[in-house]
C-alpha positions as CSV (number, residue, x, y, z in Angstrom):
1,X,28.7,32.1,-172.8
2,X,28.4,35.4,-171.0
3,X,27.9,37.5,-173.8
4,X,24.8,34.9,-175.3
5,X,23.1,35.5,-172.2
6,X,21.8,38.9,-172.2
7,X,21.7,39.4,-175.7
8,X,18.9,36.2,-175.1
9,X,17.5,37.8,-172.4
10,X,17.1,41.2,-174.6
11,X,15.6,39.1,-177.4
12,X,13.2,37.7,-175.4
13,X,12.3,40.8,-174.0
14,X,11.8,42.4,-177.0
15,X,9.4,39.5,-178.0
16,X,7.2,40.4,-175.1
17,X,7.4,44.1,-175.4
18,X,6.3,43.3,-179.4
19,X,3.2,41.3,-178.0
20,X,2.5,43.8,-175.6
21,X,2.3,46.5,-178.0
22,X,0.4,44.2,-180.2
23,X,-2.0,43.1,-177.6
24,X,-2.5,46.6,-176.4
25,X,-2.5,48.8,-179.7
26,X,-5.6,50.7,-179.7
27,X,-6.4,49.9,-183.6
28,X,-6.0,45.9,-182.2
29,X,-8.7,46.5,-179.3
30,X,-10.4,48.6,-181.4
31,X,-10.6,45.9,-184.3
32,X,-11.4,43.3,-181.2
33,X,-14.3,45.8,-179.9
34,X,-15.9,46.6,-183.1
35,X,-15.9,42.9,-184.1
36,X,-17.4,41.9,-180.5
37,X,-20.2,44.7,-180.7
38,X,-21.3,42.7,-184.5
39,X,-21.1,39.4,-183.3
40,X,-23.4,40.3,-180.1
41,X,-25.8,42.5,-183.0
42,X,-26.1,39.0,-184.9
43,X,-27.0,37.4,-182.1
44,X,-29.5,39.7,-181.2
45,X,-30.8,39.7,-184.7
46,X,-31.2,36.0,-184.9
47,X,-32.8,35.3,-181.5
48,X,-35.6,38.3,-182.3
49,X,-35.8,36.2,-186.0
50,X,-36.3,33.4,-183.9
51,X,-38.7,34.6,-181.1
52,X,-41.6,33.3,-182.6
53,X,-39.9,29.9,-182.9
54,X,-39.0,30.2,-179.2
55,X,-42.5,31.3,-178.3
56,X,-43.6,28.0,-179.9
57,X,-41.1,26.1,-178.0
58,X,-41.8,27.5,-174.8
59,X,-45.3,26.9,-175.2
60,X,-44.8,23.5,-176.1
61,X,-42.1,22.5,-173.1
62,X,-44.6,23.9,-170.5
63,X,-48.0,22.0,-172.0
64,X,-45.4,18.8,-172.0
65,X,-44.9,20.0,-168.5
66,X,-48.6,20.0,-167.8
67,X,-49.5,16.6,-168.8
68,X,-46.3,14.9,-167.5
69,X,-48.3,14.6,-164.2
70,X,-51.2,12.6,-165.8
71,X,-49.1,9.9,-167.8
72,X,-46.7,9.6,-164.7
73,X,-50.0,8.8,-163.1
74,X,-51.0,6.3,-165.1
75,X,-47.6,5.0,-165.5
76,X,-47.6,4.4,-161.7
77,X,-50.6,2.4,-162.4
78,X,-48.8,-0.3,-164.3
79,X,-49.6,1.4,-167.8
80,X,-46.5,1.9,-170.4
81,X,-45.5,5.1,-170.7
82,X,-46.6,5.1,-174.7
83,X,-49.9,4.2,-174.1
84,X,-50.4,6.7,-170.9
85,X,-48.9,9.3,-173.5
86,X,-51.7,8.3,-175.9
87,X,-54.1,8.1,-173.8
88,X,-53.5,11.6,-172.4
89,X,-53.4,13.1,-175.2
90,X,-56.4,11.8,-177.0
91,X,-58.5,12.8,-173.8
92,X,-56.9,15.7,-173.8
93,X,-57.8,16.2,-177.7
94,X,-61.4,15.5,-176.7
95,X,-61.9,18.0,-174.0
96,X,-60.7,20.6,-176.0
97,X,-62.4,19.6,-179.4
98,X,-65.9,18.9,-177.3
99,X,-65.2,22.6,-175.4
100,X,-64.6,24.3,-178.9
101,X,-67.7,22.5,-180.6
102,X,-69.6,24.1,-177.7
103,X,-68.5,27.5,-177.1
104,X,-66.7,28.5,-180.5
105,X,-70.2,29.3,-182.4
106,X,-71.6,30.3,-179.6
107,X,-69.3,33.2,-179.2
108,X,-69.1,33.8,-182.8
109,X,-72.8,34.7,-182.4
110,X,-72.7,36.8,-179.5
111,X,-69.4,38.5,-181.4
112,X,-71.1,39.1,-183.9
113,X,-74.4,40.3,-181.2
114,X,-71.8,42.4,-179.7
115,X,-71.0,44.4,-182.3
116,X,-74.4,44.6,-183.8
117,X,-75.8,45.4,-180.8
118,X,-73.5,48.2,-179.2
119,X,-75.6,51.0,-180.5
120,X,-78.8,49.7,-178.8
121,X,-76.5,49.3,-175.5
122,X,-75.6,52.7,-175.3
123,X,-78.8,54.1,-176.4
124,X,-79.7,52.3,-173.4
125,X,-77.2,53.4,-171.0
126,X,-77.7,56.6,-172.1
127,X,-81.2,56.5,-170.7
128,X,-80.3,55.1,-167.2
129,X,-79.8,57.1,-163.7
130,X,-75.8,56.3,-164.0
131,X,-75.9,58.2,-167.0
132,X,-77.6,61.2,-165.9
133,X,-75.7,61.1,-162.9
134,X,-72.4,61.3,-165.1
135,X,-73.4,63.9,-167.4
136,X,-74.6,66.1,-164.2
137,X,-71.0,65.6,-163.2
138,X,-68.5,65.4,-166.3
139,X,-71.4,67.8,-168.5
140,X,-71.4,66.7,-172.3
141,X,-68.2,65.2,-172.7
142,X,-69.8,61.7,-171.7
143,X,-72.8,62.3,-174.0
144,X,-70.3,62.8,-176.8
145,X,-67.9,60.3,-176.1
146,X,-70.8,57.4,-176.3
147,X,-72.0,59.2,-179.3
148,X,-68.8,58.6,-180.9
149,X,-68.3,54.8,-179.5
150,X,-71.6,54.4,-181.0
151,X,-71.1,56.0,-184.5
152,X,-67.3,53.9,-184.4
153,X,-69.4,50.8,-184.2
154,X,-72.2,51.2,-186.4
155,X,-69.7,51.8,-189.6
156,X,-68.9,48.5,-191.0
157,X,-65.5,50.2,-192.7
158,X,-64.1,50.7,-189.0
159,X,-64.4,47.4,-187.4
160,X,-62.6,45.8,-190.6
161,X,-60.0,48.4,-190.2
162,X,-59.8,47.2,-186.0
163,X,-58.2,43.9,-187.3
164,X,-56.2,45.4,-190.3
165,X,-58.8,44.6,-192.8
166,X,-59.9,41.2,-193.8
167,X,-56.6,39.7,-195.5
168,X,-54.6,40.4,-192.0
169,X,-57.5,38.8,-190.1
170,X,-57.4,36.0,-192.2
171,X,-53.2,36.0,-192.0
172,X,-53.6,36.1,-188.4
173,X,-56.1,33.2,-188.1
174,X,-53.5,31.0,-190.6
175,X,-51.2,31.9,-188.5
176,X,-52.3,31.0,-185.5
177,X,-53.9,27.7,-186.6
178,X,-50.1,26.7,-188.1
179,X,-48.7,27.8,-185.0
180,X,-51.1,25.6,-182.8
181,X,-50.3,22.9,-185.0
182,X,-46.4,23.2,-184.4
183,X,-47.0,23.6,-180.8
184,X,-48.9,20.0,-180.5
185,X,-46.3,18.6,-182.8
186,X,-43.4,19.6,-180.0
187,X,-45.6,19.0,-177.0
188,X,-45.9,15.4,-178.2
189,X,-42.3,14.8,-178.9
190,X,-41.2,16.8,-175.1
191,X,-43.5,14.3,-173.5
192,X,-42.5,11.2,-175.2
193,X,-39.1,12.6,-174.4
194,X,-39.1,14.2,-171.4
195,X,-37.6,11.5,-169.4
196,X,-34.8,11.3,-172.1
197,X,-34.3,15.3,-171.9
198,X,-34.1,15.1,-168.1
199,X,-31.1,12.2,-167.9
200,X,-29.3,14.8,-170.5
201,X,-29.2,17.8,-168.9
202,X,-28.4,15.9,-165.7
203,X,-25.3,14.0,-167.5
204,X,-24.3,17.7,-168.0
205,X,-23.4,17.9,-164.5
206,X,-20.3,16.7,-162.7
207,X,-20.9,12.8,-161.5
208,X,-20.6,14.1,-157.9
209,X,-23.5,16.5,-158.3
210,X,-25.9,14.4,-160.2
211,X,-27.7,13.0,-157.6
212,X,-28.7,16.2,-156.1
213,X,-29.4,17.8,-159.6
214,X,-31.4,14.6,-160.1
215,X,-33.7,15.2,-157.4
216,X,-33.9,19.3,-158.0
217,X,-35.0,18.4,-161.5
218,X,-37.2,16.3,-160.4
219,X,-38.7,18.5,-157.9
220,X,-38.9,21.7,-160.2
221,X,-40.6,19.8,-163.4
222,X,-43.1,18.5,-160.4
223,X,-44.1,21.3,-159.5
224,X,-44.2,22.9,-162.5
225,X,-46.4,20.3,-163.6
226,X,-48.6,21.0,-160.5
227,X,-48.7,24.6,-161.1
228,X,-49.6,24.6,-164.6
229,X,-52.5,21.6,-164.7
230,X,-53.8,23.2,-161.2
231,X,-53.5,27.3,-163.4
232,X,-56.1,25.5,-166.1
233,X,-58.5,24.4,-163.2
234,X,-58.9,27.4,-161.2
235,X,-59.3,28.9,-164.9
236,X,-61.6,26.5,-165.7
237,X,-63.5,27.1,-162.3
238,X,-63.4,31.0,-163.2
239,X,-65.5,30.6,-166.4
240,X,-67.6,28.9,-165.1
241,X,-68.7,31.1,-162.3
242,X,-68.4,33.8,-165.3
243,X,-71.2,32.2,-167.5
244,X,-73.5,31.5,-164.1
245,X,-73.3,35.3,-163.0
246,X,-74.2,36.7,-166.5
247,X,-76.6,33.9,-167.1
248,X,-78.9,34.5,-164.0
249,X,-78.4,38.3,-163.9
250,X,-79.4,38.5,-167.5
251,X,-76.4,39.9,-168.7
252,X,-75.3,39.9,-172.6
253,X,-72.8,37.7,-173.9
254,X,-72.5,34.9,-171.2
255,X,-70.1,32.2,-173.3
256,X,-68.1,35.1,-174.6
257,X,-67.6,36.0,-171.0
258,X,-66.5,32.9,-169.7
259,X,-63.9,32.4,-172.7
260,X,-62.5,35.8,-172.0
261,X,-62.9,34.9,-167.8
262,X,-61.1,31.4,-169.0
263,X,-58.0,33.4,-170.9
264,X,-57.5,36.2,-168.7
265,X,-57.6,34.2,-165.4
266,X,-54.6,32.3,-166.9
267,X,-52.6,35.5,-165.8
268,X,-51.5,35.0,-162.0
269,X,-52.9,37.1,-159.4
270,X,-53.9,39.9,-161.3
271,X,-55.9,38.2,-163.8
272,X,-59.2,37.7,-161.2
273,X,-59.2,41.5,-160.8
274,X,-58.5,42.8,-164.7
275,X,-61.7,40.2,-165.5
276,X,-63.7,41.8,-162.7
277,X,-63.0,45.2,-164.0
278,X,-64.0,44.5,-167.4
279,X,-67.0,42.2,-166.8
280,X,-68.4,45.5,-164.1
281,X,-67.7,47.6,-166.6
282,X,-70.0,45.8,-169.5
283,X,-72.3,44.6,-166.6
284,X,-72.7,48.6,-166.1
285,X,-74.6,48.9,-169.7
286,X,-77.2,46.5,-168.1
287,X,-77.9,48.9,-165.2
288,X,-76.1,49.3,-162.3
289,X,-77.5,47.2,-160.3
290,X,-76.8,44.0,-161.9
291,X,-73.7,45.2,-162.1
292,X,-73.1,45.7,-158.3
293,X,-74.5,41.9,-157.9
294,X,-71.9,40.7,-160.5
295,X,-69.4,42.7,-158.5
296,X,-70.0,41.2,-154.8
297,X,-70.7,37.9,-156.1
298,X,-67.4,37.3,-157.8
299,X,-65.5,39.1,-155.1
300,X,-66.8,36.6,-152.8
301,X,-65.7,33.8,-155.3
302,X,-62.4,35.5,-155.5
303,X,-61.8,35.3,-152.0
304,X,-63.0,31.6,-151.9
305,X,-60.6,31.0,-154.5
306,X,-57.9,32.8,-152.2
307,X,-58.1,31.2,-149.6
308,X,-59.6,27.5,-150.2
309,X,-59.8,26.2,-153.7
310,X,-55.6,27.7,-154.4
311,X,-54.2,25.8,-151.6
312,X,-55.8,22.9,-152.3
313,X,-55.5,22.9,-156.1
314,X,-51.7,24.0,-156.1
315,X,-50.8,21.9,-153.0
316,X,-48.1,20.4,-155.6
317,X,-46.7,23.3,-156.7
318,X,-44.2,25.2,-154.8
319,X,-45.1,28.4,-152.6
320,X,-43.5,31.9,-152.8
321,X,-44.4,34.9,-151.3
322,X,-46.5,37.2,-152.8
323,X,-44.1,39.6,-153.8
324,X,-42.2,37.9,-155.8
325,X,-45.0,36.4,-157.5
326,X,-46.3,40.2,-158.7
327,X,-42.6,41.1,-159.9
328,X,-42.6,37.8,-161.8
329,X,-45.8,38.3,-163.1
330,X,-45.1,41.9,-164.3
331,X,-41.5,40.7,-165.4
332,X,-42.8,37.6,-167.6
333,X,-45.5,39.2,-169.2
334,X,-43.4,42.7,-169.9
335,X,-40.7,40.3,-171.7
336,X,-42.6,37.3,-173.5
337,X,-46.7,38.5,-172.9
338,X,-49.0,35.9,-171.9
339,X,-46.1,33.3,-172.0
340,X,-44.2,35.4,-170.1
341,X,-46.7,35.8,-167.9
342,X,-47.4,32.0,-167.4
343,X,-44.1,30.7,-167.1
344,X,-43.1,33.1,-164.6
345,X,-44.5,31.9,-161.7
346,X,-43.1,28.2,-161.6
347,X,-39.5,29.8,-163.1
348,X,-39.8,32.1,-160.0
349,X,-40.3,29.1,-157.8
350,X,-37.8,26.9,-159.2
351,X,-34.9,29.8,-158.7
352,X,-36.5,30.2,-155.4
353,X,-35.9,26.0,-154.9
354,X,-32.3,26.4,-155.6
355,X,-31.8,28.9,-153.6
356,X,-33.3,27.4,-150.7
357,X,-31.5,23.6,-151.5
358,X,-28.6,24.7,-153.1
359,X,-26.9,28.4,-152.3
360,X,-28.4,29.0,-148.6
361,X,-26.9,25.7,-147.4
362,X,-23.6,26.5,-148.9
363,X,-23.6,29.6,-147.4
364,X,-24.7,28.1,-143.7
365,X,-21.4,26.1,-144.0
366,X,-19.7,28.7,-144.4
367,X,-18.4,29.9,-140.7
């Protein structure tokens, strides 16, 4: 019996010593690293094959987002949630179908009264007091640098080649008209869903939690919602002020303005002052005093917009401070572009909502 004993005892540890070596031998890590690094690459791969398909998905879960607030509305109201959900969306099909009738040929024209055009403008400019007061300072480099906007513009060959010639123009168009399609497609399921898709994340969570996770989801889709449908009205509101500046001063392009003042506004906090810049800057061909009108004027509305119609419009959604809301901006639309750039916000404040609800109170408990 005394003999068995450490002659187990050596066996055993022989075992372990044999795993050991196994477990530690560096062509086993090795194997284990190398094997690690090319499952991480496939995953890589396969999410940047699937970005656009994400894209499309993110696009589609934060429109669902958007409209949630108006069927929940009307389901308040006594209405079934089907019907609210075809309701909305049929109004919402209108709005954008009577907006496109409206402005789409109108900026086609003033595209295509753009282009043609651009010669005559900086002919003009050329012959204007800012002009002569640029050349006086820079010398010729300005009167050659319009000469060569100007000759870039009047060869037809160029402006194909802006767009990668007529077949890529026309890929990009399909493209994008497929990809809108796919995007209502999913927006329509999410919100006919959504309340579904809420109940199953929350079942993810342990039964003690769900309550509170309840009411954070509830809270964060909320004011997501908020943030989103109050974004497209302050947009809205910017395009318009866009067309009525460049419609009373007399300044080209007024429609194509407003879509480009609609688009760019959608970018949080710094989209005002990128639109202001550009508009100046094409006001500027006009003379500069219309320019300096269009300049004052929607400064003034940007501060109005600051400080009254923002608070009122997003009193729904949830406030952070202002730095975060530049880093999120900047962080959003480095990683995913205008997506990026739109999502950020509400992602920033919902992170912000657990911290506040969630982490800071565990922490205060804490003594």
């Amino acid at each position: 019996m005394f003999t068995r004993r450490p002659a187990a005892v050596a066996e055993k540890t022989a075992q372990e010593n044999q795993k050991s070596w196994t477990r530690h031998h560096p062509f086993t890590v090795g194997f284990f690293l190398t094997l690690g690094g090319l499952v991480a690459i496939g995953l890589a791969a396969a999410l940047s094959s699937l970005s656009t398909v994400l894209i499309y998905i993110g696009f589609a879960l934060f429109a669902a987002l958007g409209l949630d607030p108006l069927v929940r509305y009307l389901v308040e109201r006594g209405v079934k949630r089907a019907w609210a959900i075809v309701a909305v969306c049929v109004a919402f099909a209108a709005v954008v179908t009577g907006v496109l009738l409206l402005i789409v040929p109108t900026v086609v024209d003033q595209i295509t009264q753009f282009v043609g055009n651009v010669p005559t403008l900086i002919a003009d400019f050329q012959k204007s007091d800012l002009y002569s007061w640029l050349s006086s300072t820079f010398g010729e480099n300005i009167s050659d640098l319009a000469n060569q906007v100007a000759s870039f513009f009047s060869d037809p060959g160029n402006l194909a080649n802006i767009g990668g010639g007529v077949l890529a123009v026309g890929a990009t168009v399909a493209e994008g008209i497929s990809g809108g399609v796919i995007i209502i497609v999913l927006t329509l399921y999410f919100l006919a869903s959504m309340p579904a898709i809420k109940r199953a994340f929350v079942r993810l969570m342990p039964a003690r939690n769900r309550p509170k996770v309840a009411d954070l989801t509830e809270q964060i889709t909320e004011s997501i919602g908020g943030y989103l449908v109050g974004m497209v009205i302050l947009a809205a509101m910017n395009a318009v002020v866009a067309l009525a500046l460049y419609f009373f001063l007399g300044l080209p392009f007024p429609a194509l303005m407003a879509v480009i003042a609609f688009f760019i506004t959608l970018i949080p906090l710094v989209g005002s002052v990128i639109f202001l810049g550009l508009a100046t800057a094409l006001a500027l061909f006009v003379g500069p005093v219309p320019a300096l009108i269009f300049a004052g004027v929607y400064l003034a509305y940007m501060q109005l917009e600051a400080y009254v119609l923002t608070p009122r419009v997003m009193n729904r959604a949830i406030s952070i401070p202002g730095s975060l809301v530049v880093i999120g901006a900047l962080v959003g639309g480095t990683l995913l572009g205008l997506l990026g750039a739109l999502i950020a916000i509400p992602v920033t404040a919902s992170f912000l909502l657990i911290y506040k609800q969630v982490i800071q109170p565990r922490q205060d408990a804490k003594v």
